[in-house]
LODO-669726 format. One record per residue (C-alpha): residue in one letter; z, x, y. Coordinates in steps of 0.02 Angstrom, whole numbers, plus 32768, in hexadecimal, padded with zeros to 4 digits. Each point is the difference from the previous one (the first is absolute). Last residue first. Example, Ala and Ser with C-alpha at 12.3 -4.5 7.8 and 13.67 -1.06 7.14 Angstrom:
# residues 2
s816582AC7FCB
a80217FBB7F54
This chain:
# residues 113
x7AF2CD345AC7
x805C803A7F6F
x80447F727F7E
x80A37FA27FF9
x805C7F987F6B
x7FF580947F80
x805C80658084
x80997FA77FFD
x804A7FCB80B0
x80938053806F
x80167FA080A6
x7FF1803580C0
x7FC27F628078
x7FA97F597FD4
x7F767FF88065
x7F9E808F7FB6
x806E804A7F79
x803B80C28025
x802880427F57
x807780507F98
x7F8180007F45
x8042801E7F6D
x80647F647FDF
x80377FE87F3F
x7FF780A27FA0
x802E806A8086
x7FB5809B8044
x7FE57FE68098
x7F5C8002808E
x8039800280AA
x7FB77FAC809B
x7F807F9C7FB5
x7FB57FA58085
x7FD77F457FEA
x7F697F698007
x800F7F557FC7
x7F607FDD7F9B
x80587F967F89
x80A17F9B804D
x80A6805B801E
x806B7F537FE1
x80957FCA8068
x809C7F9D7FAB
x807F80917FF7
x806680357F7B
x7F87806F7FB7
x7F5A8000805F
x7F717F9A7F95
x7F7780617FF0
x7F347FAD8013
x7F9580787FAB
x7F8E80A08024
x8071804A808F
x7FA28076805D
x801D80B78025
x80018098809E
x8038809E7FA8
x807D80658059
x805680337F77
x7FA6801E7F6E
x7F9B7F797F7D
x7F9C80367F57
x7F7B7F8C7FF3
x80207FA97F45
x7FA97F4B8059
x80AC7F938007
x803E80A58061
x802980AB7FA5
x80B0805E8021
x7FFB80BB7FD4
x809B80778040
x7FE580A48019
x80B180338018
x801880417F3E
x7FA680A1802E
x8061801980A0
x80877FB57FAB
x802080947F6D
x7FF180908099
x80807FB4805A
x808580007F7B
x80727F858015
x80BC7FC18008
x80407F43802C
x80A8800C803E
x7FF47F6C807E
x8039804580A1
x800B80AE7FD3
x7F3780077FC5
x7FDC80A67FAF
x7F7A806A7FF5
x7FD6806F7F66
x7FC880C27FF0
x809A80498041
x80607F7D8041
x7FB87FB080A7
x80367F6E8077
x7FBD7F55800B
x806A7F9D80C1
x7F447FA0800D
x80377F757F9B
x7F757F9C7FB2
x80687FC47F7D
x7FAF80277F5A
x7F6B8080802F
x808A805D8079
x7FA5802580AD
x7FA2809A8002
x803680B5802A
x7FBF80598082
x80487FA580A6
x80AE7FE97F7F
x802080B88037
């Protein structure tokens, strides 16, 4: 049953069942109704330039980033894959940074390539 269902939009968890028109998440309790996310799910994230970015978009850092709690810089013109783009406020962007390895970065610090 959880084959046709999709994973919980809160925790991921793939164990969602169905109550009449809303799914449920037993895990974390979160409840939704699938036809309200498919409209909300489109999810628009612009780079420093206002192009709207998706996952699987290949981008380039436009500035020098310091890594939190680390000494190593991303330097300008670094290259990365956007694996998933996120709603959050701070880092959008779960990408795949050249040399550096899997990170989440802001979107108004990258552009498309």
């Amino acid at each position: 049953m959880s084959d046709t269902l999709p994973a919980c939009p809160s925790c991921q968890s793939e164990y969602v069942y169905q109550d009449q028109s809303m799914l449920i998440c037993p895990e974390c309790g979160y409840e939704w109704n699938p036809a309200e996310v498919e409209a909300e799910e489109a999810i628009t994230v612009k780079d420093a330039n206002g192009a709207l970015l998706a996952d699987g978009d290949k981008v380039t850092v436009v500035k020098d980033l310091k890594i939190k709690g680390s000494s190593q810089v991303i330097k300008i013109g670094t290259k990365a894959l956007v694996r998933r783009v996120l709603d959050k406020k701070d880092h959008e962007l779960d990408c795949k940074v050249d040399g550096v390895g899997e990170m989440m970065v802001t979107a108004k610090f990258v552009k498309k390539a």
